[in-house]
C-alpha positions in Angstrom: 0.0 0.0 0.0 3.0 2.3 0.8 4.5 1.7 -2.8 1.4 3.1 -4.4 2.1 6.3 -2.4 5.7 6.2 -3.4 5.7 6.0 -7.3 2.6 8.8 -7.2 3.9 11.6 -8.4 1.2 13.9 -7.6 2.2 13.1 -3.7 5.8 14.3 -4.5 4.1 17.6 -5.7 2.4 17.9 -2.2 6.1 17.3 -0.8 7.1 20.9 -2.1 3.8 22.9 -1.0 5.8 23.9 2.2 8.6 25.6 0.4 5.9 27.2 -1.5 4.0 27.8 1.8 7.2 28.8 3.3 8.1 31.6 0.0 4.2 33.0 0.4 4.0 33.4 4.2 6.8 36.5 4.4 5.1 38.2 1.8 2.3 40.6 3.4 1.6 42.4 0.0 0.4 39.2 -1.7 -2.7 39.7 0.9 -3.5 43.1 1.0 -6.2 42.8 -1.5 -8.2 40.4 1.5 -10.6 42.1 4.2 -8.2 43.4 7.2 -9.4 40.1 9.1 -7.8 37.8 6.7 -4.9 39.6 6.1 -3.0 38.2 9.0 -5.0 34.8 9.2 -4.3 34.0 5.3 -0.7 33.3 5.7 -1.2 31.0 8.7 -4.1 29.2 7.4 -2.0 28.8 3.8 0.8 27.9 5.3 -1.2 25.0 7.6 -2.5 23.9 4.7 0.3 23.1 2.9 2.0 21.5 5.6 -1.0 19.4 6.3 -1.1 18.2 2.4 3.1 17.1 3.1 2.2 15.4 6.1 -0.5 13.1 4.8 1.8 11.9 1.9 1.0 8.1 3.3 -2.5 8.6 3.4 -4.4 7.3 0.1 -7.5 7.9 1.0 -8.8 11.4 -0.3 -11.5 12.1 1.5 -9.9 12.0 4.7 -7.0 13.3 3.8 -9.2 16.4 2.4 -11.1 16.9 5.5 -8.2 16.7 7.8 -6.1 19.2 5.7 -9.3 21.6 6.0 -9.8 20.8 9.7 -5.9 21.9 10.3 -6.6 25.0 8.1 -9.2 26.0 10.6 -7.5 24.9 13.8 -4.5 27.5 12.9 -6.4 30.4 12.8 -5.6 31.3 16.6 -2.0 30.9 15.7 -1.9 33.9 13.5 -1.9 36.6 16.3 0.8 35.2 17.8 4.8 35.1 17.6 6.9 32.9 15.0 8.5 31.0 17.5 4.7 30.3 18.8 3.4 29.9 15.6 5.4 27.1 13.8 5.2 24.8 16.8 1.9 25.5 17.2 0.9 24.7 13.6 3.1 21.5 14.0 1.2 20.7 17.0 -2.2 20.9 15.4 -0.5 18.9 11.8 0.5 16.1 14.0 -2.5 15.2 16.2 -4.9 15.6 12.7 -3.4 15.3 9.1 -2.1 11.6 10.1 -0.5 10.0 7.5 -3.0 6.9 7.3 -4.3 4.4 10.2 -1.1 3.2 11.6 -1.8 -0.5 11.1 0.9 -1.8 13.3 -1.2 -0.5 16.0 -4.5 -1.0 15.2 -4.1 -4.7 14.0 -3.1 -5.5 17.2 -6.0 -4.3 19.3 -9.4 -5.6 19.3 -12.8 -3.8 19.6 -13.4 -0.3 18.8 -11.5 1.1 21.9 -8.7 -0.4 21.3 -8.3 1.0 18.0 -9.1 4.2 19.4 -6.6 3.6 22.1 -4.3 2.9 19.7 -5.2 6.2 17.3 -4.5 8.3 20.2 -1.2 7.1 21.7 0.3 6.9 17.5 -1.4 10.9 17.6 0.3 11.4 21.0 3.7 9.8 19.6 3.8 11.8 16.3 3.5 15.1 18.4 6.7 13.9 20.6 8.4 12.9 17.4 7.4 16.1 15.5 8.3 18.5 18.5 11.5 16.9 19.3 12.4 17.7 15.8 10.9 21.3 15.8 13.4 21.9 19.1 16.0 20.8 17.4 15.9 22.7 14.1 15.1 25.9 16.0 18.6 24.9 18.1 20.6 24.2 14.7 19.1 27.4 13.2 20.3 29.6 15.8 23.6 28.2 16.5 24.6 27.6 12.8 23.2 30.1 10.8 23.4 34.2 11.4 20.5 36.3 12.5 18.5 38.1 9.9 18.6 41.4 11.9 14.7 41.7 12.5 13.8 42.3 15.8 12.5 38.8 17.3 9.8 40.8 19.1 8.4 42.5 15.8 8.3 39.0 14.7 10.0 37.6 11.2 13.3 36.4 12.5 12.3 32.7 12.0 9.8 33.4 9.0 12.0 36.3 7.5 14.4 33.9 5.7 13.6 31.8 3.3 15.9 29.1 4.1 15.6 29.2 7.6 11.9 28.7 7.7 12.4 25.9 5.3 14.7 24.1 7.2 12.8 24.2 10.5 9.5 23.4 8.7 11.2 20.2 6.6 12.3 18.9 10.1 9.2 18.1 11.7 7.4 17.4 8.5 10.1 14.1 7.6 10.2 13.4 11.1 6.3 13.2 10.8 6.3 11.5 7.8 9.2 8.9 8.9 6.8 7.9 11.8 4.3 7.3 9.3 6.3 4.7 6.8 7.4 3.1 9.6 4.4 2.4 11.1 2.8 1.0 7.7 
């Protein structure tokens, strides 16, 4: 089931809507044209979006794949009145407890009744938020030690989501440690 996701191309598409997300979110003027409620919320909710389509590469069912994207569109809405260093865990957060990457079979094989499987769907859920924060920590740490500071003003906001590459490196970390969780529990 796995190797059908693998050789589908338009899934390796939906691997590079964060770098898009990532180019997009920096750029106010792109939104000015929305009603001043939207204006901050677009980025975020764009940005969700396309992180949630990434993480669900192992899911081949559309429809729920669809509805969870939308449902971690909506969730991220708060997150847009706050900080960076808020907002990309917190979309992270939201992208690893919904947009899973497919029912996590090794888990839900093993348990019987409808509770169990629940059980199960909550601890993987629970798991892939460890697994995707741990990684989040760490790319912030890397970013910081390894690479310069853009300049902004970290309390204006746009030192994390001011630089292209640094925004894409933080957000590719939690997303492959997301989606590694994902292959290896198929």
């Amino acid at each position: 089931m796995l190797d059908a996701a693998i050789f589908n191309w338009p899934r390796w598409i939906a691997l590079l809507l964060p770098a898009v997300a990532t180019f997009v979110y920096p750029q106010p003027r792109w939104f000015d044209d929305l009603p001043w409620l939207f204006q901050r919320s677009a980025p975020v909710v764009f940005y969700g979006l396309c992180v949630a389509i990434a993480v669900s590469f192992c899911d081949l069912r559309w429809l729920p794949r669809i509805v969870n994207c939308l449902v971690v569109a909506v969730l991220v809405i708060p997150l847009s009145h706050t900080f960076d260093i808020i907002m990309v865990p917190g979309v992270m957060f939201v992208t690893a407890l919904v947009a899973v990457g497919g029912a996590p079979t090794a888990f839900t094989d093993d348990t019987s009744g409808r509770l169990g499987r629940l059980a199960a769907s909550i601890l993987y859920r629970l798991l892939r938020v460890f697994v995707g924060g741990m990684a989040s920590i760490v790319s912030f740490l890397l970013v910081a030690m390894v690479l310069p500071s853009l300049g902004a003003c970290p309390a204006g906001g746009g030192d994390i989501t001011g630089g292209f590459g640094r925004f894409t490196f933080i957000t590719y970390a939690w997303i492959l440690s997301l989606l590694l969780v994902d292959i290896k529990a198929k």
